[in-house]
C-alpha positions in Angstrom: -55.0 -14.9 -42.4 -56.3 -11.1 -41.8 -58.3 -10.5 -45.0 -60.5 -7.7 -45.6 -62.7 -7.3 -49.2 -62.9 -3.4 -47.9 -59.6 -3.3 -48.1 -58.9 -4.3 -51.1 -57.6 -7.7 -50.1 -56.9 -10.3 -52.9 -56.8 -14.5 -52.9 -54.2 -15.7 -54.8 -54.3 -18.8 -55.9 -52.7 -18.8 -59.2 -49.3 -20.7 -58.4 -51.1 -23.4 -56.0 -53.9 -24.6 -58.8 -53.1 -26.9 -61.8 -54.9 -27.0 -64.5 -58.2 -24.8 -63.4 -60.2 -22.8 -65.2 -63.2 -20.8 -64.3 -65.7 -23.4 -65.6 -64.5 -26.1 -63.1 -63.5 -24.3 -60.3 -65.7 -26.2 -57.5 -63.0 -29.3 -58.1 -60.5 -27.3 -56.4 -62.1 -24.9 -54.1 -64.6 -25.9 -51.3 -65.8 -23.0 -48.7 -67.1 -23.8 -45.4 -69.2 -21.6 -42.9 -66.6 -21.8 -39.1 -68.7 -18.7 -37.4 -66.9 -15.8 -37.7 -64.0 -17.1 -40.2 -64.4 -18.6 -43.5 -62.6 -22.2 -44.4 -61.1 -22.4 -48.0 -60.2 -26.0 -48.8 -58.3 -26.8 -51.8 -57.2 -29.6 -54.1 -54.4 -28.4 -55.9 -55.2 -31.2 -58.7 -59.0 -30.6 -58.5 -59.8 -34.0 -57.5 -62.7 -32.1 -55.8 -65.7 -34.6 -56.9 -69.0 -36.4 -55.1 -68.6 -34.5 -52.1 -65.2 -35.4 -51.3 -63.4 -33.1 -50.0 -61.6 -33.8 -46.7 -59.4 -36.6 -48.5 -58.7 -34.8 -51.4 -57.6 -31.7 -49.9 -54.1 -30.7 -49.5 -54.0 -27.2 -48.6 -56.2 -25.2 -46.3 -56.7 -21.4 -45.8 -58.7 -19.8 -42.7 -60.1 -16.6 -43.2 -60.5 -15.3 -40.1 -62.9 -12.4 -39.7 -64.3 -13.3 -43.1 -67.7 -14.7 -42.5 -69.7 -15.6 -45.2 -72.8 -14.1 -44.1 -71.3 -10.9 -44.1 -71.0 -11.4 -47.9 -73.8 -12.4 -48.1 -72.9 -15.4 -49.2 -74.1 -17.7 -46.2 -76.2 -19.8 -48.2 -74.3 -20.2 -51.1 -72.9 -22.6 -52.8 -69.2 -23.8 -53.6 -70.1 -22.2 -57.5 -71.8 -18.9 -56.6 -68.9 -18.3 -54.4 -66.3 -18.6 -56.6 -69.0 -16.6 -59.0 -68.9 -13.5 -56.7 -65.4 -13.9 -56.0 -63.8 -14.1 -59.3 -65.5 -10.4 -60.0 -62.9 -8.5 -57.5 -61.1 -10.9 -54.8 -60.1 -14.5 -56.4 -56.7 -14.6 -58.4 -56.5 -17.9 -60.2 -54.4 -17.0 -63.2 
């Protein structure tokens, strides 16, 4: 998937996410670090819990050219992720 925060570029997850809100995102979004690109994993339920997160997710989304680190973001976790991202580039209503 090209995306580019530059350019404006949005994630929209409202119509794949049931019953999220932004206090419990992290049980359906998980973001991993794949060097240049960015791996979204989601549970569409938000059976996201303990760590699981490869049996409990049903959809994936590579971000390719979307490194973390150049959002400074590298380090972060699953929560301040979806923190910075909910202010301009994560739809989830």
């Amino acid at each position: 998937m090209d995306f580019n925060v530059a350019e404006g570029d949005k994630l929209d997850l409202a119509d794949l996410l049931q019953g999220e809100n932004s206090g419990n995102l992290e049980q359906y979004l998980h973001f991993t670090a794949s060097g240049s690109d960015t791996l979204v994993q989601i549970s569409s339920a938000g059976a996201f819990k303990d760590g699981n997160y490869s049996t409990a997710t049903d959809q994936q989304i590579l971000l390719k050219g979307v490194a973390l680190s150049s959002l400074a973001l590298d380090t972060s976790s699953d929560s301040h992720i979806i923190t910075e991202l909910l202010k301009n580039n994560l739809k989830t209503d």
